[in-house]
LUMGUTI-547630 format. One record per residue (C-alpha): x, z, y. Coordinates in Angstrom, 1 decimal. Example, Ala and Ser with C-alpha at 12.3 -4.5 7.8 and 13.67 -1.06 7.14 Angstrom:
2
<u = 12.3	w = 7.8	v = -4.5>;
<u = 13.7	w = 7.1	v = -1.1>;
This chain:
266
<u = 156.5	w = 6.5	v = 142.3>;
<u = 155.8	w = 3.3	v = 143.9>;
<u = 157.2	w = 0.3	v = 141.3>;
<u = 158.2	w = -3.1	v = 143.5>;
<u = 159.2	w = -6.0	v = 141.0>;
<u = 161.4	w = -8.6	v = 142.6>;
<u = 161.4	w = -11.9	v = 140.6>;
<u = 164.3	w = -14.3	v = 141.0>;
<u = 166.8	w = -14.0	v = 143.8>;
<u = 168.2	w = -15.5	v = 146.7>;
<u = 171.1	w = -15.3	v = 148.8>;
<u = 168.6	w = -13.0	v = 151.2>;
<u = 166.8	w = -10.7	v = 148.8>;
<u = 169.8	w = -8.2	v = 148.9>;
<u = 169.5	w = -7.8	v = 152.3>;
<u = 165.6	w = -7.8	v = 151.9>;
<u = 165.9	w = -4.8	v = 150.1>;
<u = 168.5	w = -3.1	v = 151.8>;
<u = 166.3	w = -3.0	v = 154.7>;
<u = 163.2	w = -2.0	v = 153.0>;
<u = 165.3	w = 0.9	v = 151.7>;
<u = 166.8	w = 1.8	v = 155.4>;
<u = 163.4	w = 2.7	v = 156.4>;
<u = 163.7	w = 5.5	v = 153.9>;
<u = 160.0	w = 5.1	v = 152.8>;
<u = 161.2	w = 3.7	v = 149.7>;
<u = 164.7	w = 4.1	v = 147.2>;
<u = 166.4	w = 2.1	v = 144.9>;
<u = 164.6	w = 3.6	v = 142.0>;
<u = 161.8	w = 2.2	v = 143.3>;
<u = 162.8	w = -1.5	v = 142.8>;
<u = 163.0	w = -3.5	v = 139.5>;
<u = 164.5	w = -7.3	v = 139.8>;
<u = 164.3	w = -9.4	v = 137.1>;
<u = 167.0	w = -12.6	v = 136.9>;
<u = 166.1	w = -14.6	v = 133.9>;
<u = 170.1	w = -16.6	v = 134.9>;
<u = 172.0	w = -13.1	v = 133.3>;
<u = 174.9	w = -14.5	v = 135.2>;
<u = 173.8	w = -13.5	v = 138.6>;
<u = 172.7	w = -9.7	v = 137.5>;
<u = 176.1	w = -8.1	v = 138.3>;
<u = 175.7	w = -8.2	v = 141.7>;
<u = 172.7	w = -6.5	v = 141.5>;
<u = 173.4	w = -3.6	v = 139.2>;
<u = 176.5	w = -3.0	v = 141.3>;
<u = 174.1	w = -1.4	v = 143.9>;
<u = 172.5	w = 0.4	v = 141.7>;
<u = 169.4	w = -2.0	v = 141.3>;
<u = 167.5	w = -1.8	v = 138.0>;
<u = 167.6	w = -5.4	v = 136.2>;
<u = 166.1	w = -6.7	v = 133.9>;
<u = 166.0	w = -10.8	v = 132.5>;
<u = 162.0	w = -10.4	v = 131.7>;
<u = 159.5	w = -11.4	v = 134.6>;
<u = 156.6	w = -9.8	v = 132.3>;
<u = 158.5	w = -6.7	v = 131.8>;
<u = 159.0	w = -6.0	v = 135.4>;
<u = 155.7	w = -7.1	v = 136.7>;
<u = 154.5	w = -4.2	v = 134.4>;
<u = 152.7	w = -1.4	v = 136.0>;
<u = 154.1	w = -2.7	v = 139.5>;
<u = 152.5	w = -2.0	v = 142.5>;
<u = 153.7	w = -4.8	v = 144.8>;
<u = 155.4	w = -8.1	v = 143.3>;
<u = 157.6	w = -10.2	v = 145.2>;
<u = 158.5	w = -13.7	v = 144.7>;
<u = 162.3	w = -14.4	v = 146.2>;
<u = 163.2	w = -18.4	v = 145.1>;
<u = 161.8	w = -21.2	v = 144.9>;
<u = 161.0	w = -22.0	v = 140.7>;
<u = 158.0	w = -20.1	v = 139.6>;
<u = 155.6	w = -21.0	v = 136.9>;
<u = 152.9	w = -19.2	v = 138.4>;
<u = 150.2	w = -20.0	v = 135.7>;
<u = 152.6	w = -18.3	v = 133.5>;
<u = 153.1	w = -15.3	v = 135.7>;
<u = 149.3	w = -15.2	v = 136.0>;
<u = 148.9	w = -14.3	v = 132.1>;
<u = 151.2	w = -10.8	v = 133.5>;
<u = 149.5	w = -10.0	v = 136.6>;
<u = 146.7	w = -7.5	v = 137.1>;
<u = 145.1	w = -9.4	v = 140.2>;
<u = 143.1	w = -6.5	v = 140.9>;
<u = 145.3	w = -3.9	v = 141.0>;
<u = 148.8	w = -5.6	v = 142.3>;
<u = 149.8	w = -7.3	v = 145.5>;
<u = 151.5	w = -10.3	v = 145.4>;
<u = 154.2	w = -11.3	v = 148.1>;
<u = 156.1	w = -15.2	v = 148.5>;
<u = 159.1	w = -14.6	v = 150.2>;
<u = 160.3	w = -18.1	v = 149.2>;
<u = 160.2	w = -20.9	v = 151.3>;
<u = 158.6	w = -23.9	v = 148.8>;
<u = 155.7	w = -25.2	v = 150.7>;
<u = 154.2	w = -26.1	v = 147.4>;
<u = 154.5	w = -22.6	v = 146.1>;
<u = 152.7	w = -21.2	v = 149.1>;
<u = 150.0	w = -23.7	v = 148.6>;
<u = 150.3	w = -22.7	v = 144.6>;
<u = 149.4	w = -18.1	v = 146.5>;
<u = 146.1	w = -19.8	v = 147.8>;
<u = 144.8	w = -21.1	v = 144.2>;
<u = 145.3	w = -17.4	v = 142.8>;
<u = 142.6	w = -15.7	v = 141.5>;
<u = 143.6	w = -13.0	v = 143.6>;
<u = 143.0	w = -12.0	v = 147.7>;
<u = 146.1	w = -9.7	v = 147.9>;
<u = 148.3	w = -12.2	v = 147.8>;
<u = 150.8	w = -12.6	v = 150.8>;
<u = 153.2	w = -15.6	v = 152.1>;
<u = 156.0	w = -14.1	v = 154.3>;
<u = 158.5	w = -15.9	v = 156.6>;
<u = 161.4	w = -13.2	v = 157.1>;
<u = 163.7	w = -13.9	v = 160.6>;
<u = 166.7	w = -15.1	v = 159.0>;
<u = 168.5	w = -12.0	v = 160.4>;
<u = 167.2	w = -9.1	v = 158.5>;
<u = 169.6	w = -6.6	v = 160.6>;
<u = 167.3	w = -7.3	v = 163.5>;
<u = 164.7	w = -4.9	v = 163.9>;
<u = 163.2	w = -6.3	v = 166.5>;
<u = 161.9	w = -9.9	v = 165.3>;
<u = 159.0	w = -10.8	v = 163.9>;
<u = 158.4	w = -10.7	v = 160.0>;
<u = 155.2	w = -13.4	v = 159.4>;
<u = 152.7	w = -13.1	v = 157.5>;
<u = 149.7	w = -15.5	v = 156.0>;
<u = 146.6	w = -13.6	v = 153.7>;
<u = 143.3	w = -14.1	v = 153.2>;
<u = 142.9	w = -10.8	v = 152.2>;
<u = 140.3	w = -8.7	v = 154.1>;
<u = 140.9	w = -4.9	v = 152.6>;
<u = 141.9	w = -3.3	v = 155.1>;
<u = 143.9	w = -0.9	v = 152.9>;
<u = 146.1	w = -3.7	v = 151.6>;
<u = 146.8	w = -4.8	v = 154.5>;
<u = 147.8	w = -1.6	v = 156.0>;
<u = 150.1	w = -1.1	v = 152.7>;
<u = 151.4	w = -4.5	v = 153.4>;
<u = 152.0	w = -4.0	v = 156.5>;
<u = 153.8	w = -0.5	v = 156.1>;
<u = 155.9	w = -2.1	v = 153.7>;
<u = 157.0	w = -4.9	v = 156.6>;
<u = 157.5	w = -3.3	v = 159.3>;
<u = 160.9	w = -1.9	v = 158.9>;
<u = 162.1	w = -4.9	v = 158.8>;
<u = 160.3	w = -6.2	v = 162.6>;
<u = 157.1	w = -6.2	v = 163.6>;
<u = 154.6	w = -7.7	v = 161.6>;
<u = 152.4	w = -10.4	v = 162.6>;
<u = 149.6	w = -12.2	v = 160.7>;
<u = 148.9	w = -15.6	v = 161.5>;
<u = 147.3	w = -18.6	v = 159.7>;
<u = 148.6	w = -20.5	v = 156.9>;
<u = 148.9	w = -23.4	v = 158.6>;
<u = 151.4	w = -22.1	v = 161.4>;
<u = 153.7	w = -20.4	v = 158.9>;
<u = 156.0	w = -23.2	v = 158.3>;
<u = 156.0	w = -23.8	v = 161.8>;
<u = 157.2	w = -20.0	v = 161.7>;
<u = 160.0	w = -20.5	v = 159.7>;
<u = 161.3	w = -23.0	v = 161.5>;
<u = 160.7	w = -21.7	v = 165.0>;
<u = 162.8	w = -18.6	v = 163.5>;
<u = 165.8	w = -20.3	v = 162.3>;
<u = 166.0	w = -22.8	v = 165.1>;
<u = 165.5	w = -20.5	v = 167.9>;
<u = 168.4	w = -18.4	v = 166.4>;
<u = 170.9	w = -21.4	v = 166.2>;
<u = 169.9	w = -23.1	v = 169.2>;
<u = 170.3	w = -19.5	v = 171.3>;
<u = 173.8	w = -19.3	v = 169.4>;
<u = 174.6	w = -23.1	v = 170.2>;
<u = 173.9	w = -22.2	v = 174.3>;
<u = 176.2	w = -18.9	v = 173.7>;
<u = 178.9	w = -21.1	v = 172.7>;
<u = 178.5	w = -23.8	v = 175.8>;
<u = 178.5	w = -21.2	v = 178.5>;
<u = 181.2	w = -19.2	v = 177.4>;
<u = 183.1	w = -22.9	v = 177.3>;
<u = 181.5	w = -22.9	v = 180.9>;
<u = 183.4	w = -19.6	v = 181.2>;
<u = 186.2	w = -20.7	v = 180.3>;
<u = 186.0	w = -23.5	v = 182.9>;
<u = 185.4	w = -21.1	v = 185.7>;
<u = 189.0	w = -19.2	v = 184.7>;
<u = 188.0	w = -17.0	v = 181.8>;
<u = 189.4	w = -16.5	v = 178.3>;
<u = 187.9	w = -17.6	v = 175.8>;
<u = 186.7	w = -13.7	v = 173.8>;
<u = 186.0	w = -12.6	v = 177.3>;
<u = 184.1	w = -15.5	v = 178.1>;
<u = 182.4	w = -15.1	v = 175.0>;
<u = 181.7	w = -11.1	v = 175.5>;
<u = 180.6	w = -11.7	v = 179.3>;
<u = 178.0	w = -14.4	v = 178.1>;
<u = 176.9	w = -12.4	v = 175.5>;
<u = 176.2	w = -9.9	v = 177.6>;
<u = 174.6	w = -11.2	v = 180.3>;
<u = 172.2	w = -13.5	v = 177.6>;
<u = 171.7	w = -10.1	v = 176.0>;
<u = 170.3	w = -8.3	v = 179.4>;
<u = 168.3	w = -11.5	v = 180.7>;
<u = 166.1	w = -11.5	v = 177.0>;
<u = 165.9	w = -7.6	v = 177.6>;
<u = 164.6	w = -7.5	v = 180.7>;
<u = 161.9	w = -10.4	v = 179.6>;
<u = 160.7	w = -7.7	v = 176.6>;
<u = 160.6	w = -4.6	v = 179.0>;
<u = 159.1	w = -5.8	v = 181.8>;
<u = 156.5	w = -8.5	v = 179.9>;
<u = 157.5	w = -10.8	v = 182.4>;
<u = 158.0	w = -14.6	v = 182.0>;
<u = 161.5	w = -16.6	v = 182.0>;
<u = 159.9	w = -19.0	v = 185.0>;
<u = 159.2	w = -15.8	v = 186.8>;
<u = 162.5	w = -14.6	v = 186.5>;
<u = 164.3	w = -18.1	v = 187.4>;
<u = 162.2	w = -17.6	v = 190.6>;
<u = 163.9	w = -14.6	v = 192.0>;
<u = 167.3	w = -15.5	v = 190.9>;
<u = 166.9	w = -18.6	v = 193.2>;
<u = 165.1	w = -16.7	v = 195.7>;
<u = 168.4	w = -15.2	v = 196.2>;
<u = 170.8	w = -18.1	v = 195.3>;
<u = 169.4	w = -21.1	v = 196.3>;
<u = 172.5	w = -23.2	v = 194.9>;
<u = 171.0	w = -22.5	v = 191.7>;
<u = 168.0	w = -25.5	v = 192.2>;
<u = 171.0	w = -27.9	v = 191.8>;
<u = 172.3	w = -26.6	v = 188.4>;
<u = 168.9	w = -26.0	v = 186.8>;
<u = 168.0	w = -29.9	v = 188.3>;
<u = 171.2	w = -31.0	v = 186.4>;
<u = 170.4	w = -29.6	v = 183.5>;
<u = 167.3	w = -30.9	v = 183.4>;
<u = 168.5	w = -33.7	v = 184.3>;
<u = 171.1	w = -34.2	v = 181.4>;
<u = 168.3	w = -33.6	v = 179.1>;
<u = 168.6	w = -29.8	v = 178.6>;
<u = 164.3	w = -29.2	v = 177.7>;
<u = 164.1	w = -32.2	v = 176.3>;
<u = 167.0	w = -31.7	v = 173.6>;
<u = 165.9	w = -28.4	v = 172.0>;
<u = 162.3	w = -29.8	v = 171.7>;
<u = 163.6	w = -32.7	v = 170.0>;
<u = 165.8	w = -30.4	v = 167.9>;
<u = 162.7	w = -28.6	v = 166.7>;
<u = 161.2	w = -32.0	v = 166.3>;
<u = 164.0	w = -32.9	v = 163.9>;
<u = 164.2	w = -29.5	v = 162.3>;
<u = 160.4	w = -30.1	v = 161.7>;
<u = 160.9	w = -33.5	v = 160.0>;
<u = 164.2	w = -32.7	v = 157.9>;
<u = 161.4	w = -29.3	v = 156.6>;
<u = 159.1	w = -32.0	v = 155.5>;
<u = 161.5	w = -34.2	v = 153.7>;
<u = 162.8	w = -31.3	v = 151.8>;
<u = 159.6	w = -30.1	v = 150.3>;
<u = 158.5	w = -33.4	v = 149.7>;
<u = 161.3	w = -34.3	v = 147.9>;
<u = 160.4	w = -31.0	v = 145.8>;
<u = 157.3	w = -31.7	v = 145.1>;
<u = 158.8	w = -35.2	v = 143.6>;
<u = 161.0	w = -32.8	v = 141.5>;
């Protein structure tokens, strides 16, 4: 049986596993998380999780080991890792951590940016390696892919990743909410204007993924047919609708920066 040693935890790791486990390729039994805080084990061993409070004790004879926070002594954890034998995967989000997977001895060493909603199997799970066995990487991969699909990319876009992931999730939500206030303005209640927009956001982003096609495309023909339409996009535009999520991903980018700088000062 396939051991998976999960060290530390984070308020996602739960979910992490819960997904791994829905693809039925791997159990419970096969996970082993270590807490060295005893206080936050309960949880844990309420689903049935192994636990133990010893990193070197669940690193033993592990196949795959995965790093879920942020505080890792990873000289220390190198004294209990067989480099050549186990595969070693950051789900954290520390910059200076994933800097820290590069200086490993090791090439089987993985950062992963998970989308922040692990229920969606259709997202992208991102991945950074230098590894080059191909067998690795396929049992990587495997691993991954319940959760989306997987995509390997450079280290250096990784962060930019992470923050494309949780932004475009909150700014999609954010336009949610202003149309179905939009709804409401054209005579709607609110939960129904709130369902219809859903709905309607829900079959536009469909019909993008089936057909391959491109949003500008698509704005295209929906003018073609209603030409009052070149107004409202113009007055969005106009009130600075492009403009405002890029410099939302501008701030998201320099807020990112800030925060592992000021834990690298820590």
């Amino acid at each position: 049986m396939k051991k998976i040693a999960v060290l530390g935890s984070n308020e996602k790791i739960l979910d992490f596993i819960q997904g791994i486990v829905s693809g039925k390729k791997f159990f419970l039994r096969n996970f082993v998380i270590s807490i060295e805080k005893t206080e936050e084990l309960q949880e844990h061993k309420i689903l049935g999780l192994k636990t133990l409070t010893n990193h070197e004790a669940a690193i033993r004879n592990a196949r795959i080991i995965i790093l879920a926070d942020d505080y890792f002594d990873l000289q220390k954890l190198s004294n209990y890792i067989n480099f050549e034998k186990q595969i070693l995967l950051n789900l954290s989000n520390c910059n200076s951590l994933k800097k820290k997977m590069l200086e490993l001895p090791s090439k089987k060493t993985f950062n992963i940016a998970l989308n922040p909603d692990l229920d969606n199997k259709e997202s992208f799970v991102f991945a950074s390696t230098i590894c080059e066995d191909k067998y690795v990487l396929n049992e990587v991969t495997e691993f991954l892919s319940v959760l989306g699909k997987v995509l390997y990319i450079n280290e250096d876009q990784l962060e930019s990743a992470s923050i494309l992931n949780k932004c475009a999730s909150a700014f999609i939500m954010r336009f949610v909410r202003s149309m179905s206030l939009a709804a409401v303005k054209l005579g709607f209640k609110g939960d129904l204007s709130n369902e219809i927009i859903i709905k309607i956001a829900s079959s536009s982003l469909k019909k993008l993924d089936k057909e391959n096609s491109h949003s500008e495309t698509e704005i295209d023909k929906l003018i073609a047919s209603d030409l009052f339409l070149i107004d409202s996009l113009n007055e969005l535009e106009n009130n600075g609708f492009s403009f405002s999520i890029l410099k939302g991903i501008e701030s998201a980018q320099r807020n990112r920066d800030k925060t592992s700088s000021s834990f690298l000062l820590n």
